[in-house]
C-alpha positions in Angstrom: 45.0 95.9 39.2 41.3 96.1 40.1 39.4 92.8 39.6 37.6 92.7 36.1 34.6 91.0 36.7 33.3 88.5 34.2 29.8 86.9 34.0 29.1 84.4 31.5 25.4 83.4 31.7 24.4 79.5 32.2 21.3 77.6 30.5 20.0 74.5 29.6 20.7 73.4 25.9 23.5 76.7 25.8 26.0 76.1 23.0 28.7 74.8 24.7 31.8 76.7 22.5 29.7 79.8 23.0 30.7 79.5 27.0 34.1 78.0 27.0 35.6 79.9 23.7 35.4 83.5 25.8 37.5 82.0 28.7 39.9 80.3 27.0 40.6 84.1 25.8 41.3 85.7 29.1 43.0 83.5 30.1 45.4 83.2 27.7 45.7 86.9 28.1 48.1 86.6 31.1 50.6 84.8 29.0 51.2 87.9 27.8 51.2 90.6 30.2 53.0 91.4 33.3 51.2 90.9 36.3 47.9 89.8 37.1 45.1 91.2 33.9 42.3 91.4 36.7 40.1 89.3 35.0 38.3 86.6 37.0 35.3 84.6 35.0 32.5 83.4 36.9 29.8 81.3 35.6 26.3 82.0 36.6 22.8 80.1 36.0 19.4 80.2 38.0 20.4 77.6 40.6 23.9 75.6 41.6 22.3 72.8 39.7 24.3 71.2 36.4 23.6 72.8 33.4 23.3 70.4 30.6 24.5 72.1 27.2 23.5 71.4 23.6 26.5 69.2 23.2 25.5 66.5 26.3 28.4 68.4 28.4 27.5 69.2 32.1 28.5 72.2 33.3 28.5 73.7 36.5 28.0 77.2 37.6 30.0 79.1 40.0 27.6 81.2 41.1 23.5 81.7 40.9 22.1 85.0 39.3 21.2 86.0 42.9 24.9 86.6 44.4 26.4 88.3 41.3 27.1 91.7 42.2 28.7 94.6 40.1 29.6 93.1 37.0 32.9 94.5 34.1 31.6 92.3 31.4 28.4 90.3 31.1 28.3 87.7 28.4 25.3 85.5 27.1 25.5 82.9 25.0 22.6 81.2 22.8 21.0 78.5 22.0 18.9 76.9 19.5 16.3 74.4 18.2 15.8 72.7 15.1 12.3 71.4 13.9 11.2 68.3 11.7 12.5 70.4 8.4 16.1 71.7 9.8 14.7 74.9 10.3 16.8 76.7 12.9 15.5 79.5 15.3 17.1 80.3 18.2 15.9 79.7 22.0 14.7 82.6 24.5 13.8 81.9 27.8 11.9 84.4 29.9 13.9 83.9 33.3 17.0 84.0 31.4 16.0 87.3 29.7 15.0 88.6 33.3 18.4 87.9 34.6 20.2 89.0 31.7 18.2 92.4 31.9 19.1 92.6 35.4 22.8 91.7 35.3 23.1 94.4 32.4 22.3 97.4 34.8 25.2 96.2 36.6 27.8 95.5 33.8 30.3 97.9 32.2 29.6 96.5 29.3 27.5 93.6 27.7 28.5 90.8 25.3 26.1 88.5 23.5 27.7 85.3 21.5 26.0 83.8 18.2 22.7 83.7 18.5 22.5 84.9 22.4 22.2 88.6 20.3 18.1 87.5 20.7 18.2 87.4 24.6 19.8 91.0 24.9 17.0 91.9 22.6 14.5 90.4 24.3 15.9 91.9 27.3 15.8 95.6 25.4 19.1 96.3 25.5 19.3 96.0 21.4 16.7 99.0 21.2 17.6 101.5 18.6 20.9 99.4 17.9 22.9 98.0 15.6 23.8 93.9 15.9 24.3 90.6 14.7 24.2 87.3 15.3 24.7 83.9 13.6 23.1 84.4 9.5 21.2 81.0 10.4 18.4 83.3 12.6 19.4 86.8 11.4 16.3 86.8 10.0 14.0 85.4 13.2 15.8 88.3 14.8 15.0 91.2 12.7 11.4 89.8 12.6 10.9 89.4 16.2 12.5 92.7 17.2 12.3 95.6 14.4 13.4 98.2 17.0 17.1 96.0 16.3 19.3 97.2 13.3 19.9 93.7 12.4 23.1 93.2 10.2 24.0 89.9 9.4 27.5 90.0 8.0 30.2 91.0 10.5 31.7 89.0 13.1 30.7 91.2 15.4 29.3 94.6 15.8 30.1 97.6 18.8 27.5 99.6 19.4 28.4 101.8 22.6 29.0 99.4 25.5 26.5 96.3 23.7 28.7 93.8 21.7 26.8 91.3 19.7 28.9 88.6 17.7 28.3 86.0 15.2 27.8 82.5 15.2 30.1 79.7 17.2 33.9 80.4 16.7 33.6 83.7 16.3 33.3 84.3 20.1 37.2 84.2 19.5 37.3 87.1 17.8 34.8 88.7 20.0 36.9 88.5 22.6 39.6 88.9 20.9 38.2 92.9 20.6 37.3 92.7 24.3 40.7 92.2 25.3 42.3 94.4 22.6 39.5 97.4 23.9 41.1 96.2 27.7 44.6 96.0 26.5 45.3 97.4 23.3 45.6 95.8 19.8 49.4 94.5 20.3 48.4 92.4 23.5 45.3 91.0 21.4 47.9 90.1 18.8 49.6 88.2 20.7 46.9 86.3 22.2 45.7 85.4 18.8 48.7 83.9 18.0 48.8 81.4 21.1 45.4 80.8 19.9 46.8 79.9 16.5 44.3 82.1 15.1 44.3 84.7 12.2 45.7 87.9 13.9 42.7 90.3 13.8 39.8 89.1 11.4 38.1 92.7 11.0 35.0 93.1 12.5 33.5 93.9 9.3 34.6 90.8 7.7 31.9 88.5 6.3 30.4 85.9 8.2 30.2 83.5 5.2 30.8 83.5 1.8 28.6 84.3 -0.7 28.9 80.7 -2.0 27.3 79.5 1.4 24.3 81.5 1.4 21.4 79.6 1.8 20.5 78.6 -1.8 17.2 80.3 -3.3 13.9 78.5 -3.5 13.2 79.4 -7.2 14.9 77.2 -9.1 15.4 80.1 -12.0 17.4 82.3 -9.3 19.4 79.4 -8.4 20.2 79.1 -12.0 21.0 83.0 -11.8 23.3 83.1 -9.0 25.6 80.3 -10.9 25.0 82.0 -14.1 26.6 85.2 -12.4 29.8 83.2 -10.7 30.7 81.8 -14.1 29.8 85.6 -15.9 31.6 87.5 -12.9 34.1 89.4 -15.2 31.2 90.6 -17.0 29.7 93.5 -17.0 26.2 91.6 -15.7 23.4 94.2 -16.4 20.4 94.4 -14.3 18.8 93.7 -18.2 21.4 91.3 -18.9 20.1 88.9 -16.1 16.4 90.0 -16.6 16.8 88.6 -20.4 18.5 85.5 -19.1 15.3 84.3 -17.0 12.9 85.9 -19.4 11.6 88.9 -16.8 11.4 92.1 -16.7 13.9 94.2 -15.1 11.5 95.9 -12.3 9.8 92.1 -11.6 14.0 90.9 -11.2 14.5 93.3 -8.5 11.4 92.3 -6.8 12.7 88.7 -7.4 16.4 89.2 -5.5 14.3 90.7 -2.8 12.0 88.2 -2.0 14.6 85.5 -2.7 18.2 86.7 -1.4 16.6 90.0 0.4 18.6 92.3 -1.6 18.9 94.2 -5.2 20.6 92.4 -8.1 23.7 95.6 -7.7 24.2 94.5 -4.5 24.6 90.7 -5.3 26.6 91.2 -8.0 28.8 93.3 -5.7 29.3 90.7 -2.7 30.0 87.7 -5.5 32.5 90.2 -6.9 33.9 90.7 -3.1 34.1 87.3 -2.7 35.9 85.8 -5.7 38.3 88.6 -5.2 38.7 87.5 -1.6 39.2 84.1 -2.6 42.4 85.3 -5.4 44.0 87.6 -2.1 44.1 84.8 -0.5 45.5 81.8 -2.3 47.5 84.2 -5.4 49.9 86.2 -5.7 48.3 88.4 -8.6 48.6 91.8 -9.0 45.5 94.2 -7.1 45.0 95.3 -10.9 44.7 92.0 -12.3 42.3 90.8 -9.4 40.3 93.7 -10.2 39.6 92.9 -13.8 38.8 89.5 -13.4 36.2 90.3 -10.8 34.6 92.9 -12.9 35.9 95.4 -10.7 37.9 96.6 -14.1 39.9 99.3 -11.5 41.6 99.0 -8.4 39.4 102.7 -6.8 36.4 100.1 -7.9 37.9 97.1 -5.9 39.2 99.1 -3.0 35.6 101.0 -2.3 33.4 97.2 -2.5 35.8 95.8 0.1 35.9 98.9 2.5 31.8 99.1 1.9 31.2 95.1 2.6 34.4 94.0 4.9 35.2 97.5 6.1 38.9 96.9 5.0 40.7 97.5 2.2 41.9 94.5 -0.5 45.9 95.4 0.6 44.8 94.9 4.4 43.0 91.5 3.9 45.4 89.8 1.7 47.8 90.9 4.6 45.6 88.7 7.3 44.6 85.8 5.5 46.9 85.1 2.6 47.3 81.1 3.0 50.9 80.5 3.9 51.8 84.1 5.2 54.0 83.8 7.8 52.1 86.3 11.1 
């Protein structure tokens, strides 16, 4: 089999999962298959120096930027910084960016892990695409690059030959769809399970739950959001909630905008999405039952929110990540 050429990029402070998650993959992969898979990681950085990763672990690269040639699959990892109030943003180097733009030309295709999704776009190859990246700096990314359709809730996005994934373990299931795009869904299967993974997490699956979204600044939307779990069989109005913080219904829209950067319909929905998620996977009830007690009231209803925000259907995910299913 013809050699498969893979180029992780190196950098100081890198997330260290971000570069040793991928390989860990491929390699795996031959486990599985007959004969050799043709893949042969390399790990390249500016210089043969050490490269010292946000975890304190050294690291050291195989190659330099220089001497890569042609490239199958280019992958870059992030990193980040955190300032005096935990605000997290992530890192871009220009040199980095310069290599990275100039490996891409080369590559068959190009990766980008967590939060490395802001060096491809600072490198232009997110232009007119859609991506994501870890939710902690979804938002730094839209900001800095509006030319990127910047979607924060999958675990990782195709868009042509540019994959961009989501934060830290996810890589897995980044590569994961590499190697099932390489070898076909059964082979990634497999590797999953040696991974002792989940066997296919859908790309369109959340990154987080609802219940992890960084809480609101207003103290009244706060109140809201709870108000909403502990109402979500309801039928929760747009005037319902307006009347429960004393606002009008226009100045509530405006409200979940600012605060939670979308419309009350389409938090109501995701909270719906994810108490639902949360029955598939630790009952046994009925579709129909789940569906009324997330104010879904049919199963058509249910079916259409998860296909919309998971890009699955309810039958499919209680199939993958029921706790105590047997793969």
């Amino acid at each position: 089999m013809a050699e498969r050429l893979i180029v992780i990029v190196l950098f100081d402070r890198v997330d260290l999962l971000d570069v040793t998650g991928p390989p860990e993959v491929f390699a795996l992969l031959q486990r599985e298959v007959e004969g050799p898979t043709g893949y042969r990681v390399v790990l390249a950085a500016a210089s043969m120096a050490p490269v010292t990763t946000s975890a304190g672990v050294r690291i050291l690269p195989d190659v330099t930027f220089a001497g890569v040639g042609r490239v199958d699959t280019l992958v870059v990892p992030g990193a980040v910084e955190i300032d005096g109030a935990r605000r997290v943003s992530a890192v871009v180097d220009p040199g980095v960016v310069a290599a990275v733009a100039t490996l891409a030309r080369r590559a068959r295709r190009v990766a980008s892990v967590c939060v490395g999704a802001h060096i491809l776009a600072a490198a232009g190859l997110l232009e007119g695409k859609r991506a994501t990246t870890h939710w902690s700096t979804a938002q730094q990314l839209a900001r800095e690059h509006p030319e990127v359709i910047v979607d924060a809730d999958p675990i990782y996005i195709r868009d042509e030959n540019v994959w961009t994934g989501a934060g830290l373990t996810a890589c897995l299931d980044l590569t994961l769809a590499l190697v099932a795009d390489d070898f076909g869904d059964e082979v990634a299967l497999r590797v999953a399970r040696q991974l002792v993974m989940y066997l296919k997490r859908p790309s369109g699956q959340s990154q987080f739950s609802v219940s992890l979204e960084p809480v609101s600044t207003t103290r009244r939307i706060e109140d809201l959001r709870q108000y909403i779990t502990r109402n979500i069989a309801g039928s929760l109005t747009v005037g319902e909630l307006a009347a429960q913080i004393h606002v009008s219904e226009r100045q509530l829209t405006r409200i979940f905008r600012t605060e939670l950067g979308c419309t009350p319909a389409a938090y109501i929905e995701s909270a719906r999405v994810e108490v639902a998620r949360q029955r598939l996977e630790t009952s046994d009830d009925t579709l129909q039952k789940i569906a009324a007690a997330c104010g879904f009231n049919t199963i058509d209803t249910l079916a259409r929110a998860f296909r919309r925000k998971l890009d699955t259907t309810p039958h499919e995910y209680r199939q993958r990540f029921r706790i105590g299913a047997v793969p």
